[in-house]
C-alpha positions as CSV (number, residue, x, y, z in Angstrom):
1,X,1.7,-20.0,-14.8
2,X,0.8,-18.5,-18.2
3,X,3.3,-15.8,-18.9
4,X,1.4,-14.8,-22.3
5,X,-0.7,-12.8,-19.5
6,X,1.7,-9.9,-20.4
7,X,1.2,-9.8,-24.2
8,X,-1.3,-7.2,-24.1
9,X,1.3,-4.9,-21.9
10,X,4.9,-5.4,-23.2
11,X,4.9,-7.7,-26.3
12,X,4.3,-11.6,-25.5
13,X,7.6,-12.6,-27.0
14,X,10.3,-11.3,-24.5
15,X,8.2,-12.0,-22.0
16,X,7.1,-15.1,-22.6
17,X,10.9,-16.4,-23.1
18,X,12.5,-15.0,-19.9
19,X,9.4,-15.8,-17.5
20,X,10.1,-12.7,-16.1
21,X,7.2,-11.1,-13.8
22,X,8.2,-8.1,-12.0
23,X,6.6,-4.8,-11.3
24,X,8.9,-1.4,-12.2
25,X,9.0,2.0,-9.6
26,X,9.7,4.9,-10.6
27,X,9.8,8.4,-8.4
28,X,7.3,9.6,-11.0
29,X,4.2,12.1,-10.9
30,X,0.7,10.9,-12.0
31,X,-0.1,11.0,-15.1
32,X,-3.8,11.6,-17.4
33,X,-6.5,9.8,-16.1
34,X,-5.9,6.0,-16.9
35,X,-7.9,4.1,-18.9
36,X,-10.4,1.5,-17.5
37,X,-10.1,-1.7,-18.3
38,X,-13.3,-4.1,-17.7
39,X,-11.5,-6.6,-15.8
40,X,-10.5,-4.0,-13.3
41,X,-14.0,-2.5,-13.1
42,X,-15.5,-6.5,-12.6
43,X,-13.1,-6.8,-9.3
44,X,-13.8,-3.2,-7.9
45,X,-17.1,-4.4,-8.4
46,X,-17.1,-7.7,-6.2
47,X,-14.8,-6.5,-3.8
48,X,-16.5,-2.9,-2.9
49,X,-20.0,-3.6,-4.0
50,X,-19.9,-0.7,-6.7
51,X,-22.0,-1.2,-10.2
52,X,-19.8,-1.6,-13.2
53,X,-21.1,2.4,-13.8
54,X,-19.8,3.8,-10.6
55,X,-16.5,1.6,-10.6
56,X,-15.4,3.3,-13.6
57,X,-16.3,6.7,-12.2
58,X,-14.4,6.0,-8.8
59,X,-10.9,5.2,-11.3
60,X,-11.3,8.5,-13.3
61,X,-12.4,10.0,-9.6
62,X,-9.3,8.5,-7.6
63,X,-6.7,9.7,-10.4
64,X,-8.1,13.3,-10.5
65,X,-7.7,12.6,-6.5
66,X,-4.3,11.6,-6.7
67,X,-3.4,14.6,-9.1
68,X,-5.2,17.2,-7.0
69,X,-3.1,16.4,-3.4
70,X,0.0,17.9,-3.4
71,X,-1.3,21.4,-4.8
72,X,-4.1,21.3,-2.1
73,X,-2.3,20.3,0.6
74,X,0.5,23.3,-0.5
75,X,-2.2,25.9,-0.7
76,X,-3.5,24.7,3.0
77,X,0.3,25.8,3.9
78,X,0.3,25.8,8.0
79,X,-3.4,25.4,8.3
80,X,-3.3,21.7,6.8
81,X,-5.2,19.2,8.9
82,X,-4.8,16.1,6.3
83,X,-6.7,15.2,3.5
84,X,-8.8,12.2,2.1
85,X,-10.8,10.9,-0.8
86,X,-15.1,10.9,0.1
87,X,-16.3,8.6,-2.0
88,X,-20.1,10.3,-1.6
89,X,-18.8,13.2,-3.5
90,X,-16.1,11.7,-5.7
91,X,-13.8,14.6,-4.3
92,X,-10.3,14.9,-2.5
93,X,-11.4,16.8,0.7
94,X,-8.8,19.0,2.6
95,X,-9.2,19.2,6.0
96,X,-8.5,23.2,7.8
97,X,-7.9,24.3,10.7
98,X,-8.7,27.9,10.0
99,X,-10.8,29.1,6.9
100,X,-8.1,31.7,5.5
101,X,-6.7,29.5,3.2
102,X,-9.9,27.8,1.7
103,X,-10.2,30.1,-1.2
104,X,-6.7,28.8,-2.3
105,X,-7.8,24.8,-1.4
106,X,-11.0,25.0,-3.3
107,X,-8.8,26.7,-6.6
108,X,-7.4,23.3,-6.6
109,X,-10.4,21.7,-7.2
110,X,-10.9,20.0,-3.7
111,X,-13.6,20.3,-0.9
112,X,-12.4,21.4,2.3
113,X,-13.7,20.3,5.8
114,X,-12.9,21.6,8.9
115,X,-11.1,20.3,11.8
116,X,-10.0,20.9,15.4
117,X,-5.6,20.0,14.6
118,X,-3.4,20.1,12.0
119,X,-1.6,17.3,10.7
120,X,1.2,17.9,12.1
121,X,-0.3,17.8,15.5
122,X,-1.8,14.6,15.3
123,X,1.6,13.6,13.8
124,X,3.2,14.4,17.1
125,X,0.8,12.3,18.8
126,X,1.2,9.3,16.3
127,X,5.0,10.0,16.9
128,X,4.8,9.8,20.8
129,X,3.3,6.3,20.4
130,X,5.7,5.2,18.6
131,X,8.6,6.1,20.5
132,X,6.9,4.2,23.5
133,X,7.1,0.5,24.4
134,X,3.5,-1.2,23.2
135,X,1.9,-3.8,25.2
136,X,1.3,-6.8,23.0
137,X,-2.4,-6.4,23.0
138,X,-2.0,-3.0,21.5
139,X,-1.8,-4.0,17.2
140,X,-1.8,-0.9,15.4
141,X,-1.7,3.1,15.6
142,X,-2.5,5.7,13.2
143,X,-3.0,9.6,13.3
144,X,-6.9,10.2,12.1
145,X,-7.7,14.1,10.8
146,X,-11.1,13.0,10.3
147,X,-11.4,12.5,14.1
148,X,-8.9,14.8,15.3
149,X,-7.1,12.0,17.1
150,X,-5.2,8.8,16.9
151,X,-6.9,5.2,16.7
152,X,-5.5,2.8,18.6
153,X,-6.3,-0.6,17.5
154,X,-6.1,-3.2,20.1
155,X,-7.4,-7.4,20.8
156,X,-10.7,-7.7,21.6
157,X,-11.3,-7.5,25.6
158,X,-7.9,-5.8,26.6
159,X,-8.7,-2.0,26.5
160,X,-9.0,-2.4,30.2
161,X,-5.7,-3.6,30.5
162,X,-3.5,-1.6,33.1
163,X,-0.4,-1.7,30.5
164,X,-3.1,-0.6,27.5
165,X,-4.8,1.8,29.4
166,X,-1.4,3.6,30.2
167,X,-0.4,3.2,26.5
168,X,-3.7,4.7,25.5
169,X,-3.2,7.7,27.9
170,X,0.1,8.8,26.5
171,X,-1.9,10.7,23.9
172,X,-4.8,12.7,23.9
173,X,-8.0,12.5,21.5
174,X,-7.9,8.5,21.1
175,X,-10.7,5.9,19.5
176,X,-10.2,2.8,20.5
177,X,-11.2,0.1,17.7
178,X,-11.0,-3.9,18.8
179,X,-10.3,-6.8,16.3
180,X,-10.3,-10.2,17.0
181,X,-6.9,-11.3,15.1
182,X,-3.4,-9.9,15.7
183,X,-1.6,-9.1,12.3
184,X,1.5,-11.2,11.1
185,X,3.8,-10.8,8.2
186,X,1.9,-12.6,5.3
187,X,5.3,-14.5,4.4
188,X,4.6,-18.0,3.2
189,X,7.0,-14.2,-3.3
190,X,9.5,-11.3,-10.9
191,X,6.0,-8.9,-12.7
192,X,4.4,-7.6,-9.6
193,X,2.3,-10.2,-7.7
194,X,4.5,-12.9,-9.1
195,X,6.1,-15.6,-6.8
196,X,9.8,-15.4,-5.7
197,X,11.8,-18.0,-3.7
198,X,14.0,-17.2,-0.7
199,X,16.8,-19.5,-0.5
200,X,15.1,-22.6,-2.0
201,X,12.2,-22.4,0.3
202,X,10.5,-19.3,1.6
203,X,7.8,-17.9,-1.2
204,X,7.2,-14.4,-1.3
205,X,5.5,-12.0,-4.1
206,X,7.2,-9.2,-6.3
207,X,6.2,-5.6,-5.5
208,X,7.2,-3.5,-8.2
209,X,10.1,-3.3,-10.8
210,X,12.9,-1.0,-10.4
211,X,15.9,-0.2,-12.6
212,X,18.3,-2.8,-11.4
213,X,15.8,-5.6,-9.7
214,X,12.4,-5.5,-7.6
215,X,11.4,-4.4,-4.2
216,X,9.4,-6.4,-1.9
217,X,8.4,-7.1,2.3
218,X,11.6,-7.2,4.1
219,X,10.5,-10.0,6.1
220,X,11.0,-11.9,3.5
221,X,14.7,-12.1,3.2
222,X,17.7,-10.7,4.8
223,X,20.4,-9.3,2.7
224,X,22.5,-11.8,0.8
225,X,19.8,-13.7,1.3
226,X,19.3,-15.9,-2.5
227,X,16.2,-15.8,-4.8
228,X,14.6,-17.5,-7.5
229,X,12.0,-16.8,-9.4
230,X,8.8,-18.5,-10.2
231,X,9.8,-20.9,-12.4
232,X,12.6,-22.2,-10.4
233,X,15.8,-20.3,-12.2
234,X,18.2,-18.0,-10.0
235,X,17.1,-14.8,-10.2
236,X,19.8,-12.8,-7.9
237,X,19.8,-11.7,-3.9
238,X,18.6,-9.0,-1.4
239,X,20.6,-6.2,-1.7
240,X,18.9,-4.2,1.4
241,X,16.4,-5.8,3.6
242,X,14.3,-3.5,6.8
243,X,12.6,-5.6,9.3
244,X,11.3,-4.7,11.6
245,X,10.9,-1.0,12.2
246,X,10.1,-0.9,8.5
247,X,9.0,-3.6,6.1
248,X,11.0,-3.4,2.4
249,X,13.5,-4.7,0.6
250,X,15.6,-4.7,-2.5
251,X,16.3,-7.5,-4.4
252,X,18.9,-6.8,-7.3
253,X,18.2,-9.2,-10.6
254,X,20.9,-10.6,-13.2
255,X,20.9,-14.1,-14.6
256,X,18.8,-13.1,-17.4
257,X,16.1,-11.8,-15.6
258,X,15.0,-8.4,-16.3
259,X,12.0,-5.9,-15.8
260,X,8.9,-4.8,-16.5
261,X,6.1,-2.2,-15.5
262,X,3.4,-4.5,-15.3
263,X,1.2,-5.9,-12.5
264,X,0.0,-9.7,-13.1
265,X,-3.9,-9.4,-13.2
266,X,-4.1,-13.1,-12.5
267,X,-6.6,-13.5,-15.4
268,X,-9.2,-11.6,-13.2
269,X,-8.3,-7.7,-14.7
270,X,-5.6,-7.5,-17.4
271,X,-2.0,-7.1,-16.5
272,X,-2.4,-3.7,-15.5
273,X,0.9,-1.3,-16.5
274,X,2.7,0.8,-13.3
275,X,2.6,4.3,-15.0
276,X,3.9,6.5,-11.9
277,X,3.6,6.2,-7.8
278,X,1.1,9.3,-7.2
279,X,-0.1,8.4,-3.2
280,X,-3.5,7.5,-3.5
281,X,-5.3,9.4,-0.6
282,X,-7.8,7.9,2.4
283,X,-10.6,6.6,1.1
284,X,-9.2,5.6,-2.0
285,X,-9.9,2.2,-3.8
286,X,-7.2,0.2,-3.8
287,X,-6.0,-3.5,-5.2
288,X,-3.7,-6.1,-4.5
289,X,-2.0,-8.8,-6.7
290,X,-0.4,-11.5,-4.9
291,X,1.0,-15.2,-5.5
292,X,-1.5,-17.0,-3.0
293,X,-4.8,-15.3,-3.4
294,X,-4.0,-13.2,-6.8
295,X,-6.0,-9.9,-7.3
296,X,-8.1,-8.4,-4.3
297,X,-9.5,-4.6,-4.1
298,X,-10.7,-2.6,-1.2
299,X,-10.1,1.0,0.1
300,X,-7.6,3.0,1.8
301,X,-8.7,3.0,5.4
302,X,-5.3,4.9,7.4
303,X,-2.0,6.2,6.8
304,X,1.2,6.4,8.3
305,X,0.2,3.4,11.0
306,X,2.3,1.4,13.6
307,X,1.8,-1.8,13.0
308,X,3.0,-4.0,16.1
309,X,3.9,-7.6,14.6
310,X,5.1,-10.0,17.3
311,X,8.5,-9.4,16.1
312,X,8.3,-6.2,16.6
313,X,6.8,-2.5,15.6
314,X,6.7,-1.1,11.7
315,X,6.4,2.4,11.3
316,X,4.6,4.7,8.5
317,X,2.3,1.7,7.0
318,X,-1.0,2.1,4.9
319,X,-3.8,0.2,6.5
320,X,-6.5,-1.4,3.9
321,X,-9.6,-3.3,4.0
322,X,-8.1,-5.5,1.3
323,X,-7.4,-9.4,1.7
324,X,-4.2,-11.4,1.7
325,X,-2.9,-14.4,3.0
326,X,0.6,-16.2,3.6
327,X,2.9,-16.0,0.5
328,X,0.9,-12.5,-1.0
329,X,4.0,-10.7,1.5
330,X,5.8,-8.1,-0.8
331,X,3.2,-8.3,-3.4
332,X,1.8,-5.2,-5.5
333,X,-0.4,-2.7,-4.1
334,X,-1.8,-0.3,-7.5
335,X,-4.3,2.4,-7.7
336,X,-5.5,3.0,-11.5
337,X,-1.8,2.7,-12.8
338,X,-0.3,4.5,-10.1
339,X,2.2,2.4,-7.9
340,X,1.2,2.8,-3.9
341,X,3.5,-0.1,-2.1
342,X,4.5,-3.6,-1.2
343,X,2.5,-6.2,0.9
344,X,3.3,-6.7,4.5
345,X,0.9,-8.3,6.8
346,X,-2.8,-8.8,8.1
347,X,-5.2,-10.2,9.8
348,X,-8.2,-12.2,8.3
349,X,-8.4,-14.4,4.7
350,X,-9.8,-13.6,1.4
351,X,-12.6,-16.0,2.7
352,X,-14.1,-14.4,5.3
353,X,-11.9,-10.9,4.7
354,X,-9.7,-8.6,6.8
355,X,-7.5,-5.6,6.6
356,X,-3.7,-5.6,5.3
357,X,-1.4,-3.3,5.8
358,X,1.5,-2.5,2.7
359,X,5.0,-0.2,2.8
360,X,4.6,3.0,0.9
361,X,7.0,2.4,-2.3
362,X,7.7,6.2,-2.6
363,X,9.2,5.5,0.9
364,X,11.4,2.1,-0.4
365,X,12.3,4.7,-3.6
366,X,13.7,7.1,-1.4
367,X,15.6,5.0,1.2
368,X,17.6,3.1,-1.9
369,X,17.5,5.2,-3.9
370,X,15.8,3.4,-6.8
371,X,13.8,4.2,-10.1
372,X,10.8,2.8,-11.1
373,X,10.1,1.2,-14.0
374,X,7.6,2.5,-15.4
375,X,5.7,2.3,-19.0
């Protein structure tokens, strides 16, 4: 592994000497519209079929995007039926329940739409699912405002099951989607993407670096569990491991390791610096950097989904149409330079494609209270 990939970002020297790959998170708002490097704008390009052109315009698009959401969804106040990013117009849309507050939406600078529930309604819904028992043939649940509903995703052929169709029923408003593959934890990981070992053995991928280590998929480790980083060298242990229920983990550094607000680009994009964690809305492009299949991109298809692994349930995931395979678990997932969360599982290959779900980091912020590291 070449750690001179990082010159560009953080000085080659340091770097270089430590072997050190790590992302940094930080609670922090978006910043100015980033600057779009021509790596990036290649891989948006092969992964979402976009000329070099509109690739750039969808960064500098996504980043007003991300800037634009918290004000509109405030100014929607009780009226708010979730928001997401069209890429048609290259505009956050807000959807309403009633029109009095558009005047205040559109100030922001988004569109509004108009829709049938609030968000908090179809959160309800979400929430009811989630508090029941799912058959194993049920895979995934997420609250849609752009249908009014929830989507259900389940195996191919087993809608008609009796213990699906009673599932199903517990909500109102559902699309029913089929896939062929249940998801599983893509556990086969110190810069984001970068491998890390669990206890001699286990290879996972760094999320992000935070003041104090990196976070990554708890199904990688449990806590106490040892790590080592890609080159072999102790690196430290989990300090707080969720899974399942939730998919995250802290892993606190010493040894001589330390971190860095970078996110490997493999040689496909340039290292690409972590400048904030501004949510990235529906819609949104999206990439991945991992330690098995490197840097992917695709779009932000659903938030706040149940995933339901064999081992059991994970709540308030971000669905993707992104690859990843075994050993990418925990790895980076980065919109422009804004931070959006760590690698859990998926269906599919980055051979013949898939969806993957990752863990908000905002959410793995909050819960350990960490700092991002950002640049």
């Amino acid at each position: 592994m070449t750690r001179a990939r990082l010159l560009g970002a953080m000085g080659a020297c340091a770097l270089v000497a430590l072997g050190l790959t790590a992302t940094p998170i930080a609670t922090t708002t978006a910043a100015a519209a980033p600057e779009v490097s021509p790596g990036l704008v290649a891989a948006m390009s092969r992964d979402l079929g976009l000329t070099e052109a509109q690739a750039a315009a969808r960064v500098r698009q996504e980043s007003a995007a991300i800037r634009t959401e918290p004000t509109a969804k405030a100014a929607a106040g009780e009226d708010f039926g979730g928001s997401w990013f069209d890429p048609a117009s290259g505009s956050l849309v807000v959807g309403l329940v009633d029109r009095d507050h558009a005047g205040a939406v559109l100030a922001t600078g988004a569109r509004v739409a108009d829709v049938e529930r609030t968000q908090a309604e179809l959160d309800a819904d979400k929430a009811r699912l989630d508090r029941a028992a799912a058959p194993r043939e049920v895979l995934s649940w997420h609250a849609d405002p752009r249908s009014g509903g929830v989507v259900v995703t389940v195996l191919a052929g087993s809608a008609d099951k009796g213990a699906v169709r009673a599932f199903l029923g517990l909500v109102k408003d559902v699309t029913v989607v089929e896939a062929a593959e249940r998801p599983v934890p893509f556990a086969a990981g110190t810069v984001g993407g970068d491998p890390f070992y669990i206890n001699g053995n286990t290879r996972c991928s760094i999320g992000f670096s935070v003041h104090g280590g990196f976070v990554t998929a708890g199904h990688c480790g449990g806590v106490g569990a040892s790590v080592a980083g890609w080159d072999g060298s102790a690196m430290g242990s989990f300090a707080g491991s969720s899974f399942p229920g939730n998919d995250y983990a802290f892993v606190r550094i010493g040894n001589g390791w330390w971190t860095a607000p970078v996110v490997l680009g493999w040689g496909t994009v340039p290292d690409q610096l972590v400048r904030g964690s501004g949510e990235a809305p529906v819609g949104s492009s999206i990439c991945r950097s991992g330690s098995t299949t490197r840097w992917h991109c695709g779009r932000v298809l659903a938030k706040n989904e149940t995933v339901n692994y064999a081992q059991g349930a994970v709540h308030q995931m971000t669905k993707t149409s992104v690859c990843a395979q075994p050993g990418d678990s925990g790895g980076s997932f980065i919109t422009g330079d804004q931070a959006q969360g760590v690698t859990s599982g998926g269906w599919g290959n980055c051979s013949s494609g898939g969806e993957t779900w990752y863990q908000p980091v905002n959410e793995i912020l909050a819960v350990y209270g960490l700092g991002l590291v950002t640049a």
